[in-house]
N, CA and C atoms as a LAMMPS dump frame, in Angstrom:
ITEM: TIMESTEP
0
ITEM: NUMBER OF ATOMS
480
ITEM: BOX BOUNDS ff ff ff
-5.0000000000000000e+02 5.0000000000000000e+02
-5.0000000000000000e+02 5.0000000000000000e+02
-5.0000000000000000e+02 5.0000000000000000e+02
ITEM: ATOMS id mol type element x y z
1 1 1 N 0.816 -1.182 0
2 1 2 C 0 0 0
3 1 3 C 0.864 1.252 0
4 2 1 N 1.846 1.478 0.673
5 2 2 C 2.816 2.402 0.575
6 2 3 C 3.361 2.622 -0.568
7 3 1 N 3.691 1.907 -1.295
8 3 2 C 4.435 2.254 -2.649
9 3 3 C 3.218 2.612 -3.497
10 4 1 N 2.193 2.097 -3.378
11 4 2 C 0.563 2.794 -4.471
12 4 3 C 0.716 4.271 -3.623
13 5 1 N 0.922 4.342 -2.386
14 5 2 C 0.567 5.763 -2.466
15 5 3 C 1.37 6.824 -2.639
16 6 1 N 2.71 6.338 -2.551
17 6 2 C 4.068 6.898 -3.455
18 6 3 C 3.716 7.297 -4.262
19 7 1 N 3.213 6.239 -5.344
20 7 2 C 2.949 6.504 -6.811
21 7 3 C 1.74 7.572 -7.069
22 8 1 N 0.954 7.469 -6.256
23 8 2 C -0.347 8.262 -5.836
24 8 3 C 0.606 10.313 -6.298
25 9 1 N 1.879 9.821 -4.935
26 9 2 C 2.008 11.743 -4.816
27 9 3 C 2.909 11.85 -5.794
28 10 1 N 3.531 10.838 -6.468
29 10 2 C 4.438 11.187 -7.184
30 10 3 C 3.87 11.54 -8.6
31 11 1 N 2.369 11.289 -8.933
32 11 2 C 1.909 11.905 -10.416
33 11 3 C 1.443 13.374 -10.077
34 12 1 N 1.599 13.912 -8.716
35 12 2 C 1.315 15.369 -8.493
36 12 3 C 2.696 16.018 -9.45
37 13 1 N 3.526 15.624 -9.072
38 13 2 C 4.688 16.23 -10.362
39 13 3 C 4.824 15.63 -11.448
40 14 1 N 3.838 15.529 -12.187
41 14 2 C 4.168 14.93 -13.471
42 14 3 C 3.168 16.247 -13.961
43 15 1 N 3.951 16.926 -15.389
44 15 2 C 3.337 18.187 -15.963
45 15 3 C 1.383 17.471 -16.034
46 16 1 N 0.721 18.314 -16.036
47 16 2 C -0.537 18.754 -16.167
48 16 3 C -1.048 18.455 -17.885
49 17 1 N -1.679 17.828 -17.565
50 17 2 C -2.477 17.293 -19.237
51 17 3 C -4.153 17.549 -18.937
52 18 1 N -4.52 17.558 -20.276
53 18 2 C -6.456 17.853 -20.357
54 18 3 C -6.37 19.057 -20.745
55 19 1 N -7.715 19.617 -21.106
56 19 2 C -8.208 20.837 -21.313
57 19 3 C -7.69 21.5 -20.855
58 20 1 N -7.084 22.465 -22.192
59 20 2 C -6.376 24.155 -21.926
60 20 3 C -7.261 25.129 -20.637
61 21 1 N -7.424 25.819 -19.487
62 21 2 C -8.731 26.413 -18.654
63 21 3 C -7.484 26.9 -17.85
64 22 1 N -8.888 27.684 -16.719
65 22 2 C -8.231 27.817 -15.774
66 22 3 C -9.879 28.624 -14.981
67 23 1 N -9.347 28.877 -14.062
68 23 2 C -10.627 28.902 -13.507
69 23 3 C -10.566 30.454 -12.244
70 24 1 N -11.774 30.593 -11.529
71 24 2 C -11.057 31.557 -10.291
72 24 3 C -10.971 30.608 -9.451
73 25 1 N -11.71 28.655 -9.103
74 25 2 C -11.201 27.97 -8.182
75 25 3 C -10.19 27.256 -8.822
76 26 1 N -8.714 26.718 -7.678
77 26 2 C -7.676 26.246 -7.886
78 26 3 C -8.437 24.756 -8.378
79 27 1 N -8.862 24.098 -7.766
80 27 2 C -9.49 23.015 -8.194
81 27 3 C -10.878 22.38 -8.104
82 28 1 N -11.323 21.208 -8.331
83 28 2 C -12.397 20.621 -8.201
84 28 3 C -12.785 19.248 -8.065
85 29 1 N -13.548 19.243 -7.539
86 29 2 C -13.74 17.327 -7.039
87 29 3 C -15.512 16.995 -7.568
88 30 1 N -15.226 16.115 -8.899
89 30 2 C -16.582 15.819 -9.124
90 30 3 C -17.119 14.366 -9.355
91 31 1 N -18.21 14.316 -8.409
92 31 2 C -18.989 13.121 -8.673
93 31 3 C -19.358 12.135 -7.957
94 32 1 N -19.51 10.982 -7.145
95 32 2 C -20.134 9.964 -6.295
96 32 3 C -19.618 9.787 -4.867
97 33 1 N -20.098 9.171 -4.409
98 33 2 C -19.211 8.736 -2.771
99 33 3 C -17.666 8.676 -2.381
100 34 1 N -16.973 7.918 -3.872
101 34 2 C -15.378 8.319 -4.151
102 34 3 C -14.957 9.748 -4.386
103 35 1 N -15.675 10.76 -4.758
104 35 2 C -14.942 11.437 -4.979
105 35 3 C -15.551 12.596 -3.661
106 36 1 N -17.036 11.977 -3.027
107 36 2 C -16.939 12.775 -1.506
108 36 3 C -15.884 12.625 -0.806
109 37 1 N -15.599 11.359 -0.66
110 37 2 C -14.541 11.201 0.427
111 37 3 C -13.207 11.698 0.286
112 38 1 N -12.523 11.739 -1.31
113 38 2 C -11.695 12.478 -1.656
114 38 3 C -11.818 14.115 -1.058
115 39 1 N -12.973 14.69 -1.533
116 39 2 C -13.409 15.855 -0.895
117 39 3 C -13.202 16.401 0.448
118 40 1 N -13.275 15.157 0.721
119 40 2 C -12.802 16.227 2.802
120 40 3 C -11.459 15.905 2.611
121 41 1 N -10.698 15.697 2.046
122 41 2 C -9.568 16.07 2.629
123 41 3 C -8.844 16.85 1.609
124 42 1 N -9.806 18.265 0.453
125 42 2 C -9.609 19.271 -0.5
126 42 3 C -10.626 19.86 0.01
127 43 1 N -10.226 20.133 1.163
128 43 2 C -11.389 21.979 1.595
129 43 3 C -11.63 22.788 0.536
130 44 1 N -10.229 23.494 -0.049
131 44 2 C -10.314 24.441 -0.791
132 44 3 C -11.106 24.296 -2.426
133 45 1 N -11.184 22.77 -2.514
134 45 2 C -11.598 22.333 -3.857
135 45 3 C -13.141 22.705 -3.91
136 46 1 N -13.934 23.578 -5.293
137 46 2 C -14.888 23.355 -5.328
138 46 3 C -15.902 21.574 -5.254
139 47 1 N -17.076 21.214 -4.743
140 47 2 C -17.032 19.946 -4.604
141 47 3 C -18.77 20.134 -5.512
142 48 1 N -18.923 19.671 -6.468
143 48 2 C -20.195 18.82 -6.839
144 48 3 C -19.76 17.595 -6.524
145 49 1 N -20.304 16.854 -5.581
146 49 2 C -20.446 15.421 -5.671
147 49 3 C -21.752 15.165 -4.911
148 50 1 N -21.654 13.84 -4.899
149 50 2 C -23.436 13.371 -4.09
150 50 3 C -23.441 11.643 -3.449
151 51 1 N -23.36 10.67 -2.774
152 51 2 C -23.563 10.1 -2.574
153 51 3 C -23.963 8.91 -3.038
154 52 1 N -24.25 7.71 -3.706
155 52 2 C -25.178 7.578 -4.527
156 52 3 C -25.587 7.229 -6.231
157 53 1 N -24.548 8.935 -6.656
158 53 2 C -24.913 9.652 -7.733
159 53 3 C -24.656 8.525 -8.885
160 54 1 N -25.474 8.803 -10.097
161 54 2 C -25.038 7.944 -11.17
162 54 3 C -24.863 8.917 -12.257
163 55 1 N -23.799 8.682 -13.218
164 55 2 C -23.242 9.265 -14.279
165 55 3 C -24.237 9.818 -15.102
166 56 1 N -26.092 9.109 -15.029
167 56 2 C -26.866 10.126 -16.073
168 56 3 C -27.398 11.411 -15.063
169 57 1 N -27.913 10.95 -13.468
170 57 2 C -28.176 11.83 -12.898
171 57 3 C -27.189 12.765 -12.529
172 58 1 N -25.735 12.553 -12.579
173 58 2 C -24.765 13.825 -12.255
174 58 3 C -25.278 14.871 -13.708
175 59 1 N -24.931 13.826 -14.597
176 59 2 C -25.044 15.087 -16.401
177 59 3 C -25.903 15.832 -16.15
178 60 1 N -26.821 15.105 -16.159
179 60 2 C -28.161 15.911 -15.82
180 60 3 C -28.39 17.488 -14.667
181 61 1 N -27.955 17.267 -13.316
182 61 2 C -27.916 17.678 -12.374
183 61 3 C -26.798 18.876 -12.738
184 62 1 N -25.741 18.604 -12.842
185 62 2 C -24.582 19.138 -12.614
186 62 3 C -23.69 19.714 -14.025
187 63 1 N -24.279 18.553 -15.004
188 63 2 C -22.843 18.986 -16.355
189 63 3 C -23.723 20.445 -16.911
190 64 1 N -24.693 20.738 -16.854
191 64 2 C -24.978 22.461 -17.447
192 64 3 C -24.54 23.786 -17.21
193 65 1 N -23.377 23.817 -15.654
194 65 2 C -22.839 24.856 -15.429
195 65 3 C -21.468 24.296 -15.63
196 66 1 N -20.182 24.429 -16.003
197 66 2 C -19.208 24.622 -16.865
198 66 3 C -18.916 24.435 -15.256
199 67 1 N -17.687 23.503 -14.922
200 67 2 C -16.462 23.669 -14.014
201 67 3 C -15.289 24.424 -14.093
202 68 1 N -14.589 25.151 -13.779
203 68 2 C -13.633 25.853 -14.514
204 68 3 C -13.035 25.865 -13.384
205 69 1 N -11.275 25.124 -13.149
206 69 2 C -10.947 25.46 -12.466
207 69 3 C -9.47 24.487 -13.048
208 70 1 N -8.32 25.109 -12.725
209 70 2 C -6.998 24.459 -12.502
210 70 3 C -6.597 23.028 -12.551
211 71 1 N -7.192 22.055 -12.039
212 71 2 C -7.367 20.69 -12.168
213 71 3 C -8.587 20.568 -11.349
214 72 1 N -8.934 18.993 -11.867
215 72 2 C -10.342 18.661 -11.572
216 72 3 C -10.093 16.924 -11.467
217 73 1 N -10.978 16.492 -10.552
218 73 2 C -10.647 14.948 -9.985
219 73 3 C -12.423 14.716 -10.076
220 74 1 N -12.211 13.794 -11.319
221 74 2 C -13.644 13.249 -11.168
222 74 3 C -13.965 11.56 -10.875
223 75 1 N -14.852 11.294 -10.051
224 75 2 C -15.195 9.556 -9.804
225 75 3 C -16.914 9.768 -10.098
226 76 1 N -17.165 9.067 -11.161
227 76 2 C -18.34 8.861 -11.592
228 76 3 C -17.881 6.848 -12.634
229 77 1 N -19.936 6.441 -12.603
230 77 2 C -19.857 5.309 -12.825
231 77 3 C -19.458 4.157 -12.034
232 78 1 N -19.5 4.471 -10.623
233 78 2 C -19.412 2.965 -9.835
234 78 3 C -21.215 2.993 -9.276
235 79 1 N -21.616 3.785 -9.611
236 79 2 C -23.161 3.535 -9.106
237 79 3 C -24.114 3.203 -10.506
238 80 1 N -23.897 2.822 -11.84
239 80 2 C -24.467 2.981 -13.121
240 80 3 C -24.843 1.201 -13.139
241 81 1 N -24.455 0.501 -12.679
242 81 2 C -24.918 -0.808 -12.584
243 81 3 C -25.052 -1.242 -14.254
244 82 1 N -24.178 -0.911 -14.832
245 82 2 C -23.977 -1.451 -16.178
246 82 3 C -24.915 -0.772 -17.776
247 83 1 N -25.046 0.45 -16.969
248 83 2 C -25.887 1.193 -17.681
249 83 3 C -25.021 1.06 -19.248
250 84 1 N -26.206 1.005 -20.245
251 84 2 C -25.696 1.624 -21.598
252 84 3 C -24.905 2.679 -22.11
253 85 1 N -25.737 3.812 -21.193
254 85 2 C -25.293 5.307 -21.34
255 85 3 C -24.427 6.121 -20.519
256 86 1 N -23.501 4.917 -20.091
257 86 2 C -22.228 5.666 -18.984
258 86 3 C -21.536 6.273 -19.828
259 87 1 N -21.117 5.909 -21.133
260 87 2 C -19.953 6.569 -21.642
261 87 3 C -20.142 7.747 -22.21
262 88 1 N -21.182 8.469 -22.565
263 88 2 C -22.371 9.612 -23.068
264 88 3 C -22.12 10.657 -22.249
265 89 1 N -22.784 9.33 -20.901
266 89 2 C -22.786 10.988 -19.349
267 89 3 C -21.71 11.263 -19.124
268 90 1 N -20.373 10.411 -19.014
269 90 2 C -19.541 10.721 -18.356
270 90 3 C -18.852 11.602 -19.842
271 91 1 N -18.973 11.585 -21.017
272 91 2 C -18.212 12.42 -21.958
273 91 3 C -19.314 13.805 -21.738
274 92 1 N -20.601 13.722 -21.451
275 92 2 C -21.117 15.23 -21.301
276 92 3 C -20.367 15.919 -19.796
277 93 1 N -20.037 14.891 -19.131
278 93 2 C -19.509 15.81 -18.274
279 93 3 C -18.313 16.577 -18.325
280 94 1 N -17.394 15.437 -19.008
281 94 2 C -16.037 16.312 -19.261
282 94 3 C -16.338 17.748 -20.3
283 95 1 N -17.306 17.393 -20.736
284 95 2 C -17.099 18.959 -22.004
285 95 3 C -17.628 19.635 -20.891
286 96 1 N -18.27 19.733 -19.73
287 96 2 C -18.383 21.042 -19.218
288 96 3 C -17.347 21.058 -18.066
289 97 1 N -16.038 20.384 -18.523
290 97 2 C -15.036 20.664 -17.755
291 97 3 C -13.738 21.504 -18.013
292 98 1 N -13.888 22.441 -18.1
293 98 2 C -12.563 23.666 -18.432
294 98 3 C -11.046 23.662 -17.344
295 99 1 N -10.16 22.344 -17.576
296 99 2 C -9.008 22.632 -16.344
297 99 3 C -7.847 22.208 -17.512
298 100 1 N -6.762 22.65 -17.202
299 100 2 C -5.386 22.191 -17.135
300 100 3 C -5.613 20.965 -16.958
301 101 1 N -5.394 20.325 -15.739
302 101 2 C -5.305 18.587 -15.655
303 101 3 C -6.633 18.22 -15.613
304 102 1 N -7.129 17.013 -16.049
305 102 2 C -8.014 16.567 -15.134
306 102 3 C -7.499 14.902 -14.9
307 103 1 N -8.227 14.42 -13.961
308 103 2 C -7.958 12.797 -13.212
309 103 3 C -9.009 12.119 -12.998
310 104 1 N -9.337 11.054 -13.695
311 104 2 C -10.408 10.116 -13.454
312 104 3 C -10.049 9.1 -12.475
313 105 1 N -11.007 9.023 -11.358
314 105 2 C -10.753 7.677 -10.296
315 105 3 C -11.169 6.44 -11.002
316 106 1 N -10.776 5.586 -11.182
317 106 2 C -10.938 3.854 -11.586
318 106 3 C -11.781 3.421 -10.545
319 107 1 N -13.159 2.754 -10.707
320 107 2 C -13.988 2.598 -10.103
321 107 3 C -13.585 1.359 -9.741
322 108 1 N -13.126 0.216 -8.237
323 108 2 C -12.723 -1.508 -8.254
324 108 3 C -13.098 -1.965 -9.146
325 109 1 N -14.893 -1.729 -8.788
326 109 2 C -15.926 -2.72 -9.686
327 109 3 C -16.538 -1.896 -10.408
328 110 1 N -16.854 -2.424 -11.426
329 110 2 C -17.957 -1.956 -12.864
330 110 3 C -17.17 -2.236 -13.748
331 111 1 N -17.01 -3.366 -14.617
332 111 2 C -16.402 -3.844 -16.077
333 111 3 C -17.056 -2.477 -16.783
334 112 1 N -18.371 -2.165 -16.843
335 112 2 C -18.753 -1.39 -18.478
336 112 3 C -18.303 0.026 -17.818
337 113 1 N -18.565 0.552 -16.215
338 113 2 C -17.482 2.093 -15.959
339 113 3 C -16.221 2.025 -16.125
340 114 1 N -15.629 1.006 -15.755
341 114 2 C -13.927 1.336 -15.87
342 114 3 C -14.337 1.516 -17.464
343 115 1 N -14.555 0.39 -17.972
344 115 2 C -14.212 0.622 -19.508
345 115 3 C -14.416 2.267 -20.331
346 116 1 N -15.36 2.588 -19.851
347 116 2 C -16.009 4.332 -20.384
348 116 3 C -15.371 4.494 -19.925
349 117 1 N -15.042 4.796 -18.726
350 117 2 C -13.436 6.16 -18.057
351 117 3 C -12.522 6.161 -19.293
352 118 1 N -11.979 4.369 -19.278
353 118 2 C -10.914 4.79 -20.047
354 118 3 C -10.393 4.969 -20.809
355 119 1 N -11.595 4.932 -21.768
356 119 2 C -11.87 5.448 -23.065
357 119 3 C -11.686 6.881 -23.325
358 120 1 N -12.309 7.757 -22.239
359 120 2 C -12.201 9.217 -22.194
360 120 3 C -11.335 9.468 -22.12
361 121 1 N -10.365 9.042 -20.75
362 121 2 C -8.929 9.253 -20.223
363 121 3 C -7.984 9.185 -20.991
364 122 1 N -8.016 8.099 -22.112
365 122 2 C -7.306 7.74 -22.887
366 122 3 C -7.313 8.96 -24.508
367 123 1 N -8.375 9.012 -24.847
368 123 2 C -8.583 9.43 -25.7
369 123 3 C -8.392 11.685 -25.42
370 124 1 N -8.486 11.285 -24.082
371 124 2 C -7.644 13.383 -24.242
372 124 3 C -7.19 13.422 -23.414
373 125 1 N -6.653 12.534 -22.881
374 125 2 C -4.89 12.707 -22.336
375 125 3 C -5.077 13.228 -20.888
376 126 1 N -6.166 12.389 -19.843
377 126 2 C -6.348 12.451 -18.62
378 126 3 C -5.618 11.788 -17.794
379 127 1 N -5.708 11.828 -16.866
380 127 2 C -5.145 10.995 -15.548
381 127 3 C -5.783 9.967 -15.312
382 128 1 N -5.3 8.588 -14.56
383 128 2 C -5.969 7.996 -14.413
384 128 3 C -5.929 7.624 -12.809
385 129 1 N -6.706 7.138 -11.733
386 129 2 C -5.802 6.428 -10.667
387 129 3 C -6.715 4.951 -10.394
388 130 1 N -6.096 4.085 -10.425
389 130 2 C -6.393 2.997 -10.54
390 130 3 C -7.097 2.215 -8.965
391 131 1 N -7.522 1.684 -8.186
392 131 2 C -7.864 1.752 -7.092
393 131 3 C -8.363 0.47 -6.413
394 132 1 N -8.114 -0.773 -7.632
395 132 2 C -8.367 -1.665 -6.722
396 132 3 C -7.508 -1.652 -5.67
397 133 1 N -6.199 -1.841 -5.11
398 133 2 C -5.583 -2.328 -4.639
399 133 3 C -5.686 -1.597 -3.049
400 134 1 N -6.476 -0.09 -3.21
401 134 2 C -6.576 0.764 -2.101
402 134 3 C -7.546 0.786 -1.804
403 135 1 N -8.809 0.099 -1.712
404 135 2 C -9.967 -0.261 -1.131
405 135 3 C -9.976 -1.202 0.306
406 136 1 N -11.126 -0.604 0.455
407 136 2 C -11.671 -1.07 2.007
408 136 3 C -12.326 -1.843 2.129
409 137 1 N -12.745 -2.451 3.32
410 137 2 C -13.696 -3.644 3.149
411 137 3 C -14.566 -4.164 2.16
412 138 1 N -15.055 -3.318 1.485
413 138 2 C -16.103 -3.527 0.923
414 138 3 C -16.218 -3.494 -0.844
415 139 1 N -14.576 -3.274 -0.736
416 139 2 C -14.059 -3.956 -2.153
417 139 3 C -14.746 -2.917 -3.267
418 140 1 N -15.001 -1.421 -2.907
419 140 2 C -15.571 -0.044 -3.379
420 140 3 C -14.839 0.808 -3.348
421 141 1 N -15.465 1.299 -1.635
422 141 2 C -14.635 3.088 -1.132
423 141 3 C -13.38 2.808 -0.805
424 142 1 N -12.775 3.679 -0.572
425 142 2 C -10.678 3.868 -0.51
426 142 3 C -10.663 3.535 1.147
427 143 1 N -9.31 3.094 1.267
428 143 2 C -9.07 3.565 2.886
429 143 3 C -8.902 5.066 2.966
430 144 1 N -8.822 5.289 4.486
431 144 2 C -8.87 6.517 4.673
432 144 3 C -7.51 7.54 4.482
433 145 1 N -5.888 6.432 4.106
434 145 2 C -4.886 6.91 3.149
435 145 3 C -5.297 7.401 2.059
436 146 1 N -6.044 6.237 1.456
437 146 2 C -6.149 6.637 -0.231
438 146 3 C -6.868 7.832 -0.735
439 147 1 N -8.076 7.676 -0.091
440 147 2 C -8.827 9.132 -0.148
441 147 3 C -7.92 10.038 0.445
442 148 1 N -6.731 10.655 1.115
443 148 2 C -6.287 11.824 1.644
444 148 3 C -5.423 11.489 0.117
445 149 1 N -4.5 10.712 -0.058
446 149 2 C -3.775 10.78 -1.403
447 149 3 C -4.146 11.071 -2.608
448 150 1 N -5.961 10.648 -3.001
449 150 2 C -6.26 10.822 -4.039
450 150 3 C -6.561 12.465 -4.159
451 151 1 N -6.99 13.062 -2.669
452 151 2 C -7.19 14.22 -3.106
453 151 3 C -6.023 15.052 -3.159
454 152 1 N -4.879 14.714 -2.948
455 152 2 C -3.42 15.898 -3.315
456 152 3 C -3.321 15.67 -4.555
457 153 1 N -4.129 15.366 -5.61
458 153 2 C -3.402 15.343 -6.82
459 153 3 C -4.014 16.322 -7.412
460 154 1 N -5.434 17.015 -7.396
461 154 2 C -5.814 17.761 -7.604
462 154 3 C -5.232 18.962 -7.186
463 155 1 N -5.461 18.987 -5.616
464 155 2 C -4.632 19.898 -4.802
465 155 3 C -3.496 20.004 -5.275
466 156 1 N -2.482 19.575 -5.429
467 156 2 C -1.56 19.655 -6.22
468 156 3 C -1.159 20.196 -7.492
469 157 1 N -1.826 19.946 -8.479
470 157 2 C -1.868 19.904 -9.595
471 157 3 C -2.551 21.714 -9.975
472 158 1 N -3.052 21.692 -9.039
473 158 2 C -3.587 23.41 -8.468
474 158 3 C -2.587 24.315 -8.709
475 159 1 N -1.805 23.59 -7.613
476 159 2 C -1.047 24.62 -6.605
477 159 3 C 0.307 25.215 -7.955
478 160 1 N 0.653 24.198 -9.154
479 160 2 C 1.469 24.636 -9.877
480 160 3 C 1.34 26.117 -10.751
């Protein structure tokens, strides 16, 4: 677990990829229970997230006001239960995402979400962080390392 979370702070210095932006917040944290918990430990980060949330109800809810901010850490699609239209919501969300970096969380479970992430990730040059290996009981949410690590990368990625 120590060396994943090495690797965790060590992509905070790796130059900044994604959408040209910038924002008046340094960063942002968007999307489900992974990326709440990321959230408390990025005060300063703007936070849409929700509990719960699934990749059509975030689009819906959330992708119509534009994020704009420095880097952005999104976890969406571990609540879509194999939906058709994950890869849709989660690409409407990135277009209303305006940052320098952005970072997609790797959901443990969901064969058809991981697959949409990393299609996006792949295809415009996002971040990725991978997360089986830093899960908690319940083979989902992070330990309470991983979530403080996952959120310095944003924080990070800010602060340059």
């Amino acid at each position: 677990m120590c060396s994943f979370l090495a690797v965790l702070l060590a992509l905070i210095a790796q130059p900044a990829v994604g959408q040209e932006g910038g924002s008046g917040r340094r960063c942002g944290v968007l999307g489900d229970s992974l990326a709440v918990g990321a959230a408390r430990h990025a005060p300063g980060c703007e936070m849409r997230a929700r509990i719960g949330i699934g990749s059509a109800e975030f689009a819906r809810t959330y992708a119509a006001t534009p994020v704009r901010a420095d880097a952005v850490l999104i976890s969406l699609g571990a609540n879509d239960g194999g939906r058709s239209d994950t890869l849709d919501n989660l690409a409407a969300v990135h277009a209303a995402v305006v940052a320098r970096s952005v970072t997609w969380i790797l959901p443990a479970r969901g064969d058809g979400a991981r697959r949409a992430i990393l299609a996006i990730a792949h295809a415009l040059g996002d971040r990725l962080i991978e997360t089986r290996a830093v899960t908690g009981g319940d083979g989902l949410h992070l330990t309470a390392q991983a979530y403080w690590a996952v959120a310095q990368i944003p924080v990070g990625a800010a602060a340059r």
